[in-house]
Backbone as CSV, one residue per row, in Angstrom:
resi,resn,N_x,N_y,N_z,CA_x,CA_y,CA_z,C_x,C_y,C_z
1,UNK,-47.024,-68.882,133.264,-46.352,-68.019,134.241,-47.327,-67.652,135.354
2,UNK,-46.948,-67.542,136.635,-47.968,-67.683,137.565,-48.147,-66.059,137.516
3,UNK,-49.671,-65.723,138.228,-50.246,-64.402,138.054,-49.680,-63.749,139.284
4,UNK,-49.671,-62.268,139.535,-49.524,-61.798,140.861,-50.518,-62.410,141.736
5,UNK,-51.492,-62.376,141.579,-52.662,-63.112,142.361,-52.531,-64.542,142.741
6,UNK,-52.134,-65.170,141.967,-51.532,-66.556,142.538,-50.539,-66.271,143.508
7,UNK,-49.100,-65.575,142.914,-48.181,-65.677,143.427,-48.971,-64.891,144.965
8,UNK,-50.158,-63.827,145.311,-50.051,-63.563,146.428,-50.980,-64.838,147.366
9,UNK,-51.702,-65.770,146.623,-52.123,-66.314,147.476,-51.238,-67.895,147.975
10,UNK,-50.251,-67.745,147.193,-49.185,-68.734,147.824,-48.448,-68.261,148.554
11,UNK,-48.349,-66.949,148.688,-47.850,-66.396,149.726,-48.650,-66.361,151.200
12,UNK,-49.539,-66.393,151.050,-50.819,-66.414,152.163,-50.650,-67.603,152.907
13,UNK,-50.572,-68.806,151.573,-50.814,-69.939,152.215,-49.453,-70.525,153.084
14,UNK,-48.245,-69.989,152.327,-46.744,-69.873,152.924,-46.887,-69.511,154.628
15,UNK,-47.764,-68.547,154.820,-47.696,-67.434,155.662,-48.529,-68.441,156.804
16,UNK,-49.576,-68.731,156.324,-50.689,-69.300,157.185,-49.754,-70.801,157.758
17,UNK,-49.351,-71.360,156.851,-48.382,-72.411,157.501,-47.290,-72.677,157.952
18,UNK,-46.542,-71.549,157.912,-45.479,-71.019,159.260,-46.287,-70.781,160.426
19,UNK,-47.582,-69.725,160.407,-47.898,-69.404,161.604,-48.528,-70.634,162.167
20,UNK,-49.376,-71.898,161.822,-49.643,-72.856,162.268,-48.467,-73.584,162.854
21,UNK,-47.320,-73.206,162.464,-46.453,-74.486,162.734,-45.770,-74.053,164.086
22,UNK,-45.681,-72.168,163.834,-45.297,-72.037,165.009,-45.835,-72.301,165.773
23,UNK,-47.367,-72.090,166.293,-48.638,-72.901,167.329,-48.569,-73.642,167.434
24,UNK,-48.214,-74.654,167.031,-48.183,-75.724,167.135,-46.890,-76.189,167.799
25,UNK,-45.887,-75.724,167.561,-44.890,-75.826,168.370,-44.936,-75.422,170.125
26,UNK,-45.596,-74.225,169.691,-45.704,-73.268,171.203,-46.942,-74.308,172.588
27,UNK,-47.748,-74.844,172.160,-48.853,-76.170,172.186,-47.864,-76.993,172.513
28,UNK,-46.949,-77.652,171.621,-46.153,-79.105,172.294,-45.488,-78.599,173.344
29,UNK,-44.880,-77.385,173.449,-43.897,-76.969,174.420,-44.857,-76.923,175.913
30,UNK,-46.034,-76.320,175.593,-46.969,-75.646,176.814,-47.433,-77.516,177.593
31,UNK,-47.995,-78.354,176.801,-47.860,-79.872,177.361,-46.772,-80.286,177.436
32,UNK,-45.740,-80.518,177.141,-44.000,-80.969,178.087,-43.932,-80.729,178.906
33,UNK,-44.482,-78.606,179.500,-44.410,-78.279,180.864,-45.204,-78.973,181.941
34,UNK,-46.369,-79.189,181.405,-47.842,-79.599,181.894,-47.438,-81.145,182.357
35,UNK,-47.044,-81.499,181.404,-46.936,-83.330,181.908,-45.446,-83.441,183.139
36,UNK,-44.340,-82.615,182.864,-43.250,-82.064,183.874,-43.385,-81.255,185.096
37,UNK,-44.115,-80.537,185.038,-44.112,-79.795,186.193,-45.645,-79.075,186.535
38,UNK,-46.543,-79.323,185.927,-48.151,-78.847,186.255,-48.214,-77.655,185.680
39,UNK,-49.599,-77.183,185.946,-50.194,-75.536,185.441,-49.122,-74.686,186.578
40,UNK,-48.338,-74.584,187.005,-47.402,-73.372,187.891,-46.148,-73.049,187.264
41,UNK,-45.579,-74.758,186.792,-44.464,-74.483,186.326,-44.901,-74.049,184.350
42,UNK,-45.710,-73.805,184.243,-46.441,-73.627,182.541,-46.190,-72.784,182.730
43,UNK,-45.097,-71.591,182.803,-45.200,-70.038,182.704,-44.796,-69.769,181.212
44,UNK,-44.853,-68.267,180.867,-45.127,-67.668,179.314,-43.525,-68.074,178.811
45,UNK,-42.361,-67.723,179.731,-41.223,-67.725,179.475,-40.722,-69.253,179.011
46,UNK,-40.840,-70.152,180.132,-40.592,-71.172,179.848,-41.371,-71.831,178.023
47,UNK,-42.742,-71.931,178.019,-43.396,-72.318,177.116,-42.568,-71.686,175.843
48,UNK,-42.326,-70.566,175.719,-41.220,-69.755,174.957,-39.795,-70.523,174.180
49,UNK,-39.453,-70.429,175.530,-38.200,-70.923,175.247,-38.070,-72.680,174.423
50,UNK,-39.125,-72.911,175.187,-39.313,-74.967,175.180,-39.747,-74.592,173.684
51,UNK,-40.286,-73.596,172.943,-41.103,-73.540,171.340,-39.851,-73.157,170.620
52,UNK,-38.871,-72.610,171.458,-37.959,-71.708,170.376,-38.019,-70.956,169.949
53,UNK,-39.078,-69.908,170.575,-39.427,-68.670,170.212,-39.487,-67.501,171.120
54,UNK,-39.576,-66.163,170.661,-39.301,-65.089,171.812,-40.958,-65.211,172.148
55,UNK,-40.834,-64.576,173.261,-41.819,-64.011,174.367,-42.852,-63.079,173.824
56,UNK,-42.022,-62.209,172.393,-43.050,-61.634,172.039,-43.781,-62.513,170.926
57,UNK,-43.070,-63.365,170.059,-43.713,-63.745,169.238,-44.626,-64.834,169.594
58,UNK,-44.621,-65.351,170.786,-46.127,-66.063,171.523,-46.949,-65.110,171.890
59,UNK,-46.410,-64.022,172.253,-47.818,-63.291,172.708,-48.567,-62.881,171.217
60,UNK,-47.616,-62.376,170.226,-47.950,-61.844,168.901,-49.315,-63.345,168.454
61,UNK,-48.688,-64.463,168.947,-49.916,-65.356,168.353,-50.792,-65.910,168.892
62,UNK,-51.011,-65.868,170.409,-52.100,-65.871,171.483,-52.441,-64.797,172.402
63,UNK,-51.977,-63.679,171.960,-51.967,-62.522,172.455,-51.851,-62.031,174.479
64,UNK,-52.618,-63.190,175.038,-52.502,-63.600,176.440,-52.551,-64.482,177.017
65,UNK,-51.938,-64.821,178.669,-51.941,-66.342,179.044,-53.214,-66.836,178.956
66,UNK,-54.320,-65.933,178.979,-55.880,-66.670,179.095,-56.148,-67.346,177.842
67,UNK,-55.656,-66.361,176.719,-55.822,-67.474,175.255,-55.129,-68.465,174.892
68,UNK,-53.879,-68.161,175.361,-53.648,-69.581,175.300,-53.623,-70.493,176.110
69,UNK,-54.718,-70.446,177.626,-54.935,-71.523,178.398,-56.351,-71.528,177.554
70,UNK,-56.710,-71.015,176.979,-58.278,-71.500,176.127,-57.777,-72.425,175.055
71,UNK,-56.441,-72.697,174.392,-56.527,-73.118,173.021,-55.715,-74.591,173.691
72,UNK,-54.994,-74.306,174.790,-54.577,-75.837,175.563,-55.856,-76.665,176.071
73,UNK,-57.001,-75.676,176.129,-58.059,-76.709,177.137,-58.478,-76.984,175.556
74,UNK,-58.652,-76.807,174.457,-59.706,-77.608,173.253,-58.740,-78.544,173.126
75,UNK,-57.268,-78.298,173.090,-56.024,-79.195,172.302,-56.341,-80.451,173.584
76,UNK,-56.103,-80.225,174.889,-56.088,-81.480,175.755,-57.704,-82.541,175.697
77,UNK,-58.808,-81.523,175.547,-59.667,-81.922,175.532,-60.382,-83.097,174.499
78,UNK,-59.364,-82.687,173.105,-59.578,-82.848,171.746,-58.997,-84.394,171.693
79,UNK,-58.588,-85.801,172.168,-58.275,-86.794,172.570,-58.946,-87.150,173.295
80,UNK,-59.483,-86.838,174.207,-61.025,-87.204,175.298,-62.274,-87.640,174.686
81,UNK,-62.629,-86.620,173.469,-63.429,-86.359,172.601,-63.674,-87.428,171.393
82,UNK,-62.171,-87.843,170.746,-62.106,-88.688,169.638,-62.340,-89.793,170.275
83,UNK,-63.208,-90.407,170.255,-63.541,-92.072,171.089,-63.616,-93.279,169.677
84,UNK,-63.431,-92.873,168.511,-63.408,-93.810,167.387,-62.711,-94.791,167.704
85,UNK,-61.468,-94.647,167.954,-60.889,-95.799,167.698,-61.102,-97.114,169.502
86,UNK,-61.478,-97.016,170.349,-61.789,-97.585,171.457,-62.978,-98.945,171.521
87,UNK,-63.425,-98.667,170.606,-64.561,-99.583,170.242,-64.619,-100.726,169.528
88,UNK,-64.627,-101.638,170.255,-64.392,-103.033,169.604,-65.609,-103.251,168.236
89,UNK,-64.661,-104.758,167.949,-65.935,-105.430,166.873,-66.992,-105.969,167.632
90,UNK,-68.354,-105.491,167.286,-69.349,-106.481,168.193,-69.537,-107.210,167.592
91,UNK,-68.694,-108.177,166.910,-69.123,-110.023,166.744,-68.104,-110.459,167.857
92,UNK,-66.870,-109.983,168.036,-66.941,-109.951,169.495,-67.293,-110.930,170.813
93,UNK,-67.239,-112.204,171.362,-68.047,-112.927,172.717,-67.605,-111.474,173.863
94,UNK,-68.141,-111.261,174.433,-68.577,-110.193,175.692,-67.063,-110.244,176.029
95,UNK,-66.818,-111.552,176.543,-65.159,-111.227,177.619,-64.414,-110.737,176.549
96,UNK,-64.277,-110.999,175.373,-63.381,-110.484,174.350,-63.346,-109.361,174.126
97,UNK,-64.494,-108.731,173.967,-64.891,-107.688,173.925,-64.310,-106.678,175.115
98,UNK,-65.138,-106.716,175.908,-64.646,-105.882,177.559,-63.151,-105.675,177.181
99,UNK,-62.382,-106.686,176.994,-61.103,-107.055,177.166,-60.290,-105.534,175.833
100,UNK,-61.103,-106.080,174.737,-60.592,-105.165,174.028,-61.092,-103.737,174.609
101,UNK,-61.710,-103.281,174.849,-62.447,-101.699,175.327,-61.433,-101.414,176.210
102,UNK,-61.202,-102.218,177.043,-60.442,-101.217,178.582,-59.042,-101.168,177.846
103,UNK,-58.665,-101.643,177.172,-56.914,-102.094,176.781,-56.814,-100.730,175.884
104,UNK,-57.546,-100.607,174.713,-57.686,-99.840,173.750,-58.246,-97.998,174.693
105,UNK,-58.913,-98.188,175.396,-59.269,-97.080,176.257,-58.069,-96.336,176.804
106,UNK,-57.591,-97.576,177.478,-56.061,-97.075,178.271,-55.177,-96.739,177.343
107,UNK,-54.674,-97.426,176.361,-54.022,-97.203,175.397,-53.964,-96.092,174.594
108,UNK,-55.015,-95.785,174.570,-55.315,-94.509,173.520,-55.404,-93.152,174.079
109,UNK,-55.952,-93.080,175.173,-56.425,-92.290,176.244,-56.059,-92.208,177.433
110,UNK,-56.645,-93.106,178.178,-56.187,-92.220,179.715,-54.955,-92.555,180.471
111,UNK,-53.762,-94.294,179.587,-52.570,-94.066,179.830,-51.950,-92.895,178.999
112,UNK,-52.361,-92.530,178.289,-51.174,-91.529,177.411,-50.811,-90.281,179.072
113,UNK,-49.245,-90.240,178.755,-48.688,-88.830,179.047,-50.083,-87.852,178.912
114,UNK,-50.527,-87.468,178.023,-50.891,-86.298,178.305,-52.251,-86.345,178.812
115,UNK,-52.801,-87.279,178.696,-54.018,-87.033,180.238,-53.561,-86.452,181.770
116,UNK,-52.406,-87.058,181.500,-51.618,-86.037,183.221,-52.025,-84.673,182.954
117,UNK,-51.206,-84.209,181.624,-51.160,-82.967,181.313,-52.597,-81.934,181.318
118,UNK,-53.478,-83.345,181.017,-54.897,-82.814,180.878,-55.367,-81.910,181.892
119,UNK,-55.070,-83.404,183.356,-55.602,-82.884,184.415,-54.872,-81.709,185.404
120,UNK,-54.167,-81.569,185.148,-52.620,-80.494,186.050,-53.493,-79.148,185.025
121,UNK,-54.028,-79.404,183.526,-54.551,-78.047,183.383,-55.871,-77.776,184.143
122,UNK,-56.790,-78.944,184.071,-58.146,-78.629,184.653,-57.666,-77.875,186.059
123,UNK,-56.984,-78.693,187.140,-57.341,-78.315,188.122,-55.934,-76.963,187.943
124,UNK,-55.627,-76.589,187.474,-54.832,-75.235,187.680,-56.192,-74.234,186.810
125,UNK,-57.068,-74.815,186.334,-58.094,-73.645,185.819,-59.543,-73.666,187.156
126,UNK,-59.174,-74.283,187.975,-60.084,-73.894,189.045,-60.487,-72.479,189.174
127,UNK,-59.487,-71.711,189.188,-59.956,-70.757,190.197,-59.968,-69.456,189.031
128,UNK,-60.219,-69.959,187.450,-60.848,-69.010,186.574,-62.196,-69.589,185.986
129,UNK,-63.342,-69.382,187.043,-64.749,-69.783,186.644,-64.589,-69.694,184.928
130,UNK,-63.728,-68.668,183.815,-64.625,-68.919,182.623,-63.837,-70.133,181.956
131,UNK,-62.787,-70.606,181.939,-61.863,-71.500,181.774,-62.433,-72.253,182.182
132,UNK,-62.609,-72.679,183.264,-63.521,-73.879,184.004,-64.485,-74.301,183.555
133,UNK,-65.277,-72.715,183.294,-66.634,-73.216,182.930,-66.721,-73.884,181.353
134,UNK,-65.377,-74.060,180.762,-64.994,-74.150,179.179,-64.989,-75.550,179.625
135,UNK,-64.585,-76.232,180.342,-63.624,-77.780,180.542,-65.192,-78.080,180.962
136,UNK,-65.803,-77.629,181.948,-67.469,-78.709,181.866,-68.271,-78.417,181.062
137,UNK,-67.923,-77.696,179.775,-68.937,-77.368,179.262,-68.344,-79.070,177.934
138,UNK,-67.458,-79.124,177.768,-66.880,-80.413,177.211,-67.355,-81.622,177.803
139,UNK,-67.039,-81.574,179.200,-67.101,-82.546,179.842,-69.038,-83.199,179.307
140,UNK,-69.497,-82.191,179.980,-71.018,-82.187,179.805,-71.213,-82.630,177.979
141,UNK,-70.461,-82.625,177.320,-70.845,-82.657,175.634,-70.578,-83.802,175.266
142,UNK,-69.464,-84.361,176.426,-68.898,-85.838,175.337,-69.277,-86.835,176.608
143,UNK,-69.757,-86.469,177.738,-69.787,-87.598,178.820,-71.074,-88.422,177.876
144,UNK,-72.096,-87.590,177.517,-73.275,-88.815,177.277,-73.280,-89.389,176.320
145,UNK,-72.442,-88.897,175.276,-71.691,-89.704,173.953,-71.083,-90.759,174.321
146,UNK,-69.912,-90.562,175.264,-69.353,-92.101,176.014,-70.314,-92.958,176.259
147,UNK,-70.960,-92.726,177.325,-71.789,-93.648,177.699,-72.695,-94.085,176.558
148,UNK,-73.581,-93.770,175.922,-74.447,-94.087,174.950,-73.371,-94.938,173.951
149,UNK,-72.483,-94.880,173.706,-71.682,-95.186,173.196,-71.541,-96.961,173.701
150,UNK,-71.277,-96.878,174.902,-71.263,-98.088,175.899,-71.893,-98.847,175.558
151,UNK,-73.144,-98.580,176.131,-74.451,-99.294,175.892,-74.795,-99.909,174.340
152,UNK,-74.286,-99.312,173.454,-74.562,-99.564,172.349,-73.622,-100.803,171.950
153,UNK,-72.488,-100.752,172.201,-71.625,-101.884,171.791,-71.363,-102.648,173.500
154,UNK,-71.972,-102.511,174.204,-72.223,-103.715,175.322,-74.046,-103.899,176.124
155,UNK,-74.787,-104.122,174.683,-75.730,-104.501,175.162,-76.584,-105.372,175.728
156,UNK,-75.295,-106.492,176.577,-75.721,-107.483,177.784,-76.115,-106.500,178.513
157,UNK,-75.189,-105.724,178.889,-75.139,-104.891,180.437,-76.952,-104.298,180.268
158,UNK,-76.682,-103.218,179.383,-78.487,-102.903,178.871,-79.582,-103.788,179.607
159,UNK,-79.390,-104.817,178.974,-80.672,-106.250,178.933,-80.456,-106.697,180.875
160,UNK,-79.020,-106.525,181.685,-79.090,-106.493,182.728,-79.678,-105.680,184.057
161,UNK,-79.521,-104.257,183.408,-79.822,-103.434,184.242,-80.407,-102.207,183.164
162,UNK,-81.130,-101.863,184.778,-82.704,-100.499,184.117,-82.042,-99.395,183.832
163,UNK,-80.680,-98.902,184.221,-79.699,-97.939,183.475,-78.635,-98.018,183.506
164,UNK,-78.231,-98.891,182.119,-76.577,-99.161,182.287,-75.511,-97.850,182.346
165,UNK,-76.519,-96.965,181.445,-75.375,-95.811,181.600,-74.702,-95.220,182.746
166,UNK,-75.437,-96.447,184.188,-74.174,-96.143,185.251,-73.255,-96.760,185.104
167,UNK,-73.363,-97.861,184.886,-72.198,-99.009,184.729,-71.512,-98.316,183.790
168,UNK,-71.929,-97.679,182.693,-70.487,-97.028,181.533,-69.985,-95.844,182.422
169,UNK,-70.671,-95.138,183.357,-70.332,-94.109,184.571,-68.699,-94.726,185.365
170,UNK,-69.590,-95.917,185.366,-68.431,-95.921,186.510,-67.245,-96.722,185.773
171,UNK,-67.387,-97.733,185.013,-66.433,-97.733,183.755,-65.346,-96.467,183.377
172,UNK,-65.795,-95.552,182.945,-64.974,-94.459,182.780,-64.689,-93.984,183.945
173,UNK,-65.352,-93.810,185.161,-64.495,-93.312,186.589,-63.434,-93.626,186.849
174,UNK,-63.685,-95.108,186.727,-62.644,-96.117,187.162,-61.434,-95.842,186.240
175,UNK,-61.604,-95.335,184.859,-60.383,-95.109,183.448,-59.887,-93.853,184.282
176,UNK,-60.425,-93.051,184.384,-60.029,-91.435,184.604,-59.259,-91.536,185.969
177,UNK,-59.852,-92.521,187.003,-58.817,-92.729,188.244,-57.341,-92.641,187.922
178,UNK,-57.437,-93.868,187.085,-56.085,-94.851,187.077,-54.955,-93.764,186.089
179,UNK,-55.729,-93.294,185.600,-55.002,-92.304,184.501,-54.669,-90.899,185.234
180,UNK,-55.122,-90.307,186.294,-54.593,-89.442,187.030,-53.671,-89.987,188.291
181,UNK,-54.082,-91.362,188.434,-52.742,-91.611,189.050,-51.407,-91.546,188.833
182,UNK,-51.462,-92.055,187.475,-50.279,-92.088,186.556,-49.487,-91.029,186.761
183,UNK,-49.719,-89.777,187.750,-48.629,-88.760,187.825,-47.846,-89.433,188.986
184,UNK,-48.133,-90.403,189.506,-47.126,-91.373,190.344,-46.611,-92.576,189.574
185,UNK,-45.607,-93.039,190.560,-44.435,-93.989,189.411,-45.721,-95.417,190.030
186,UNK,-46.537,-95.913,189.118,-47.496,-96.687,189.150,-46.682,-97.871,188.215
187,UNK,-47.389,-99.100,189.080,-46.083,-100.298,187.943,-47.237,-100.964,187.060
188,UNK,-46.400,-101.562,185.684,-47.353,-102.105,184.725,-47.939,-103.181,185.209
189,UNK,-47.674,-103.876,186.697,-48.289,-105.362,187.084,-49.643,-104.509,187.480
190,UNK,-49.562,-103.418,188.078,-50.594,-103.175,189.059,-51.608,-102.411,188.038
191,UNK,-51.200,-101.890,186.686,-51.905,-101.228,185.886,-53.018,-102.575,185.162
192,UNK,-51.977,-103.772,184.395,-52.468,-104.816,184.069,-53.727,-105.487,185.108
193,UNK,-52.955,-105.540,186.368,-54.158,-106.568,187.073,-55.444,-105.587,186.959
194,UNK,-55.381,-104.317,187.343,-56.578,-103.140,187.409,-57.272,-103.467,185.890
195,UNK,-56.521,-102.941,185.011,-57.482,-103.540,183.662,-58.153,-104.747,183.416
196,UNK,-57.567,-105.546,183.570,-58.276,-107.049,184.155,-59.136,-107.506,185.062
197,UNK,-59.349,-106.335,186.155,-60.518,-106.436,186.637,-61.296,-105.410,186.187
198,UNK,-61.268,-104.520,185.656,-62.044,-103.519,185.140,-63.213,-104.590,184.093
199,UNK,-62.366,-104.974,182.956,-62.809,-106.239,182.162,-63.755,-107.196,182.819
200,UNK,-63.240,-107.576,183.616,-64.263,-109.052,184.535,-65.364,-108.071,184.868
201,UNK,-65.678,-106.767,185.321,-66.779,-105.772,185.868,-67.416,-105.726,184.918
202,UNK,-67.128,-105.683,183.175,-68.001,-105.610,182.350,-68.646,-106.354,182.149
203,UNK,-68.144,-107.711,182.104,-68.218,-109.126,181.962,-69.391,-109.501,182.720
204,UNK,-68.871,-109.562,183.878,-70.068,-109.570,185.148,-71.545,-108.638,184.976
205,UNK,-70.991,-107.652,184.799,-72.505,-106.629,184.556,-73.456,-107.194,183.818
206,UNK,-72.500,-108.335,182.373,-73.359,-107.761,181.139,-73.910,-109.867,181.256
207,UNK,-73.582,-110.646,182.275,-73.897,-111.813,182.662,-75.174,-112.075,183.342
208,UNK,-76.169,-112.855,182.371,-77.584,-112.915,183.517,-76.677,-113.580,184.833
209,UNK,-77.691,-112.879,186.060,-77.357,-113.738,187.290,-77.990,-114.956,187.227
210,UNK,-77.635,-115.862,188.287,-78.652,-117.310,188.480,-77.684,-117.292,190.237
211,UNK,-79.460,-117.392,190.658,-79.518,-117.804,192.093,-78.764,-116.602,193.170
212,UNK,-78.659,-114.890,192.012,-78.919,-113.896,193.254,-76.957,-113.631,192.834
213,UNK,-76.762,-114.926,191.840,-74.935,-114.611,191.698,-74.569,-114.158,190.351
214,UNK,-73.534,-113.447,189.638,-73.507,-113.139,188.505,-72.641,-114.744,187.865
215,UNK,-72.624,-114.825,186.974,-71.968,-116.051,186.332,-70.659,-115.950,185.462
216,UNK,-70.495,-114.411,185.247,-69.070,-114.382,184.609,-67.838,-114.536,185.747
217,UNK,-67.119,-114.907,184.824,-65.908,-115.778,185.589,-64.745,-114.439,185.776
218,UNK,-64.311,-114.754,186.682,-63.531,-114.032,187.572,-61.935,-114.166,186.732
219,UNK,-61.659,-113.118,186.547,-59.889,-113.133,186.043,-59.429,-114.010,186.587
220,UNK,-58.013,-114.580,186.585,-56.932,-115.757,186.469,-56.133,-114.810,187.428
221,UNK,-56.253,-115.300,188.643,-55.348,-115.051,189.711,-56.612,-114.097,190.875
222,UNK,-57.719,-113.539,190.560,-58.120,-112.940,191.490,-59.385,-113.732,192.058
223,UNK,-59.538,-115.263,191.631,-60.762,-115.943,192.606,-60.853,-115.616,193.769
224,UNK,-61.796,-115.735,194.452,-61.956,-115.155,195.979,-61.394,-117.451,196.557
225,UNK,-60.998,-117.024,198.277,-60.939,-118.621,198.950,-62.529,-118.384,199.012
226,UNK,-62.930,-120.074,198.458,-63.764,-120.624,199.204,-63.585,-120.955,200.942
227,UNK,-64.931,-120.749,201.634,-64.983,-121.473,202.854,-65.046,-123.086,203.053
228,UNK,-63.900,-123.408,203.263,-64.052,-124.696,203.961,-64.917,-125.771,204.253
């Protein structure tokens, strides 16, 4: 027969996983707004309603809009962060490789919906230095993980140049572009060809030159004309 003491800590745990679930609800609702209409249209009411819950019982569990624009910046941030799965096999030949990184990058990350959502929060937390100062303090934690990251599973580029960790710089610039574009109706030809040259850039980087030229081969459809 279960003890009062059991029975109160299954009650706890009852308790603790309603209130997670409601957060968690109130979180999916607050990104629907975010990826729909930006940090303006994210108001307390709406986020509310989109959770299925009253007005007071979000405040009862983030108590203010600042906490819960603190618990949206770890939740958006928290996918930026997980880079496990992006990383190819390095047995891998280089073009195969590249090929898999940018596909799996986009895929996982900076096409998803909610990188929009990401960025509509960053830049609606402009103009609260401590919020802000929360999103570079991330930024600053996982940028040199990426890159080191890079280098480690594309170490042509390394053996090419005296600091590849620009080339993984601008690698990810180039991801984070294309993925804040995405709040425009962007078409899959023009997403595809961009990844495909993103790929040939790795390719190229991580290719000894001969005679001042790089030697990796240029994607299928973007050769430059020869002169005549």
């Amino acid at each position: 027969m279960p003890t009062l003491a059991s029975r109160s800590a299954s009650s706890r745990r009852t308790q603790e996983e309603r209130s997670h679930a409601t957060q968690s609800r109130i979180i999916r609702s607050a990104l629907r707004l975010l990826e729909k209409k930006g940090i303006q249209g994210a108001n307390l009411q709406d986020i509310a309603r989109g959770a299925r819950v009253t007005l007071g019982a979000l405040q009862h569990h983030f108590g203010s809009r600042h906490a819960l624009m603190e618990r949206l910046i770890d939740e958006v941030m928290a996918p930026l962060s997980d880079d496990s799965s992006v990383w190819p096999s390095p047995a891998l030949p280089l073009e195969e490789r590249a090929k898999a990184f940018v596909q799996a990058a986009w895929n996982s990350m900076y096409g998803a919906p909610s990188y929009v959502a990401a960025w509509s929060l960053f830049f609606g937390c402009k103009a609260s230095p401590e919020l802000f100062a929360r999103i570079g303090a991330g930024r600053a934690r996982n940028d040199p993980i990426f890159f080191d990251r890079f280098v480690e599973h594309f170490p042509e580029v390394a053996a090419s140049y005296p600091n590849p960790r620009h080339c993984a710089g601008l690698v990810f610039a180039s991801l984070r572009g294309m993925g804040v574009l995405n709040v425009f109706a962007v078409s899959p030809e023009e997403i595809d060809g961009q990844l495909e040259m993103l790929s040939w850039m790795i390719v190229q980087a991580g290719t000894p030159a001969k005679s001042g030229r790089a030697t990796a081969r240029e994607p299928a459809g973007k050769s430059r004309k020869r002169a005549a």
